[in-house]
GULO-290340 format. One line per 10 residues: number of its first residue (from 1); for each residue x, y, z of C-alpha. Coordinates in steps of 0.2 Angstrom, whole numbers, plus 5000, padded with zeros to 4 digits. Each point is the difference from the previous one (the first is absolute). Layout:
N
NUM = X Y Z ~ ... .
This chain:
85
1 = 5181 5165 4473 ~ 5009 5014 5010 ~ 4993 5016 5001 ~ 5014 5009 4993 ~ 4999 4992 4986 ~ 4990 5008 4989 ~ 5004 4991 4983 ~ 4995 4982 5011 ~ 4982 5000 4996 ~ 5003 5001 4980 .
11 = 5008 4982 5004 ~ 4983 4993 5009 ~ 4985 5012 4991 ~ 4995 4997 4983 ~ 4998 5015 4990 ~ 4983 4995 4996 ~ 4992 5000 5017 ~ 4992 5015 5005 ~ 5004 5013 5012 ~ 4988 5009 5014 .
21 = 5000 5019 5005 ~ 5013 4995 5015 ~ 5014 4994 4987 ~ 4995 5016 4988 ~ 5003 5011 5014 ~ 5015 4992 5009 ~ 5008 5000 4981 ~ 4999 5020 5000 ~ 5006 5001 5018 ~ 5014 4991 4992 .
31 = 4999 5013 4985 ~ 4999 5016 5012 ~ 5016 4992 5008 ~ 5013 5001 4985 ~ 4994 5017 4994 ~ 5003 5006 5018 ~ 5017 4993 4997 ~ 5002 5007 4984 ~ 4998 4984 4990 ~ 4985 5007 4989 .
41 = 4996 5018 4995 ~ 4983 5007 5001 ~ 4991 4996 4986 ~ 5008 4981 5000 ~ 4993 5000 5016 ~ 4983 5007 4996 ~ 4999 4988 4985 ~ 5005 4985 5008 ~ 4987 5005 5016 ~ 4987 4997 4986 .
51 = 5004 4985 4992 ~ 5003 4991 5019 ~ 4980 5007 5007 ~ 4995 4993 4982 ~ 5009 4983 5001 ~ 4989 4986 4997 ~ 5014 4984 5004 ~ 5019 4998 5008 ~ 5006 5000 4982 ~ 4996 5019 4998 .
61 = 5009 5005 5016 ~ 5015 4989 4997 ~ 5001 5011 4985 ~ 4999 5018 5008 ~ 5011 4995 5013 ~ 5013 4987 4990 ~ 5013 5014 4997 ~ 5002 5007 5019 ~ 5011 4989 5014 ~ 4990 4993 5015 .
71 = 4997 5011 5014 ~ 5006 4992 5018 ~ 4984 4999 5010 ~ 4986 5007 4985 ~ 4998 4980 4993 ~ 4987 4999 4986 ~ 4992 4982 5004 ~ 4980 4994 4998 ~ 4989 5003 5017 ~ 4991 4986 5005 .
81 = 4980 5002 5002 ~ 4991 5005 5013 ~ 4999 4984 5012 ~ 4981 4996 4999 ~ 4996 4989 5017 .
């Protein structure tokens, strides 16, 4: 999986499995991004701000990033845990 491809992790995570507070956050990044670049008014961007804090599984950010083209450099992928040694 390169990380400029953002659409490669829908190919390798289920929509099922869960996300964590770091794949929430990088999935706004991702959001704060196209409105910056004009991709999403304010209140698309406000809305969909929401529903990525208040995702529960990949399938629900798939969905609220689906219609917007992959940022080079901004990849949306699952972070590995913490290492416990």
């Amino acid at each position: 999986m390169q990380d400029g491809d953002s659409r490669a992790w829908r190919v390798v995570v289920l929509p099922h499995i869960r996300v964590s507070d770091v794949e929430r956050d990088r999935a706004s990044e991702i959001l704060r991004e196209h409105f910056a670049v004009g991709r999403l008014r304010d209140d698309e961007l406000m809305a969909r701000l929401d529903a990525a804090q208040t995702a529960r599984n990949w399938g629900d950010l798939h969905r609220i990033l689906a219609d917007l083209p992959p940022i080079p450099g901004m990849a949306l992928q699952p972070v590995p845990p913490p290492h416990q040694g």
